[in-house]
VOBADO-244843 format. One record per residue (C-alpha): residue number from 1; residue in three letters; x, y, z. Coordinates in nm, 4 decimals, decimal comma, padded with zeros to 6 digits. Each point is the difference from the previous one (the first is absolute). Last residue first. Layout:
BEGIN
   dofi   nufi         px         py         pz
    NUM    ALA          X          Y          Z
...
//
This chain:
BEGIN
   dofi   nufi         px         py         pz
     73    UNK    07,8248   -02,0667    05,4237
     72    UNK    00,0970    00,2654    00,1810
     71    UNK   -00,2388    00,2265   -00,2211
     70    UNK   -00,2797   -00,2161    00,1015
     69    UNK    00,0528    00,0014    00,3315
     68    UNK    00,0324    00,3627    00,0645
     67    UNK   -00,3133    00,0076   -00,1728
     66    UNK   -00,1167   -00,2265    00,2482
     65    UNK    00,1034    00,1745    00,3119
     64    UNK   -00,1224    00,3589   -00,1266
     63    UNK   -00,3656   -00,1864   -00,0211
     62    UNK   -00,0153   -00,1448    00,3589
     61    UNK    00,1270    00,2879    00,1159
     60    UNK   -00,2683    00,1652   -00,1888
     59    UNK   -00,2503   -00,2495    00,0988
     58    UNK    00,1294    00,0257    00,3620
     57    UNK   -00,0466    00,3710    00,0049
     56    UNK   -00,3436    00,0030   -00,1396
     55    UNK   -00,1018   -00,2515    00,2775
     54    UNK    00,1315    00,1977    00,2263
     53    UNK   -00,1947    00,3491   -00,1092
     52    UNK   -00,2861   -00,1931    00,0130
     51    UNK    00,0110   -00,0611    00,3860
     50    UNK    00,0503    00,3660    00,0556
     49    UNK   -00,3082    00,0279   -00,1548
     48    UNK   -00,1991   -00,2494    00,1336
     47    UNK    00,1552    00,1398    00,3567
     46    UNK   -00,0828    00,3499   -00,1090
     45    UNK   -00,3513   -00,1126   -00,0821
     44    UNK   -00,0247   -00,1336    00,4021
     43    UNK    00,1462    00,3571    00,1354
     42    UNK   -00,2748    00,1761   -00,1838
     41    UNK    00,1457    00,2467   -00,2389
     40    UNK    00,1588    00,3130    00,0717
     39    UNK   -00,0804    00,2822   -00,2560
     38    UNK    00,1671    00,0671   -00,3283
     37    UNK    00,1191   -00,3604   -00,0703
     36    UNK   -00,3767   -00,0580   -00,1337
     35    UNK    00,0758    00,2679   -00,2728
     34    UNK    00,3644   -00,1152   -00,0504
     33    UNK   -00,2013   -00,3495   -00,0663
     32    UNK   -00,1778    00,1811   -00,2200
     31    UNK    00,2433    00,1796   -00,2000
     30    UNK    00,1865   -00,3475   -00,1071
     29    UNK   -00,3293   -00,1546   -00,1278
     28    UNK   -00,1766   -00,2875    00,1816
     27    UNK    00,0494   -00,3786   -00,0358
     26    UNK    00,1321   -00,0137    00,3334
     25    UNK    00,2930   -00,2106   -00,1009
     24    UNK    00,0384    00,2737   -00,2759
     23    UNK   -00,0128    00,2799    00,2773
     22    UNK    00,3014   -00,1730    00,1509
     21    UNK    00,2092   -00,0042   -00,2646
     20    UNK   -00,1179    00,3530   -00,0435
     19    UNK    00,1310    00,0543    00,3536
     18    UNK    00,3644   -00,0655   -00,0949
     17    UNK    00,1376   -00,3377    00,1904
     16    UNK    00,3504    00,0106    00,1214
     15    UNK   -00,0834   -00,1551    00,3159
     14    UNK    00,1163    00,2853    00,2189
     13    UNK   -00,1739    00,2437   -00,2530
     12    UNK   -00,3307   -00,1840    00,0423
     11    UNK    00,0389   -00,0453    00,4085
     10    UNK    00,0443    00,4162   -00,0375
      9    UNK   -00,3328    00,0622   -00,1972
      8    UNK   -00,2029   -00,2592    00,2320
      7    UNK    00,1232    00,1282    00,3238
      6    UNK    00,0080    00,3856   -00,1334
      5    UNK   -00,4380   -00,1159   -00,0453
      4    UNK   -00,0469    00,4022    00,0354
      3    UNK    00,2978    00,2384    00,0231
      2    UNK    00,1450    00,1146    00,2958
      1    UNK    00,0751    00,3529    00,0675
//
């Protein structure tokens, strides 16, 4: 059986983002977004969220990148 929102839980994993990362974008609490995860969402608020999950992706990459940086000197 499928779960609910899979498209939003497995483009998170891909991405190497945990879904409290994305919760914190959201400005919500960790168990609610696993709430609203529980039953498909609209396609258009998977798109927003799908679209979030990028952007916290690139700011870690963007992150990892200058720590590596820093230590090279």
């Amino acid at each position: 059986m499928k779960r609910a929102n899979e498209i939003i839980r497995q483009h998170a994993k891909e991405k190497g983002v945990k879904l409290w990362q994305l919760a914190a974008a959201l400005h919500i609490n960790d168990c609610n977004l696993s709430r609203k995860l529980r039953f498909e969402l609209p396609e258009d608020k998977q798109e927003r969220l799908l679209s979030i999950v990028d952007e916290i992706a690139a700011q870690n990459k963007n992150a990892a990148q200058s720590v590596a940086n820093a230590l090279n000197g």
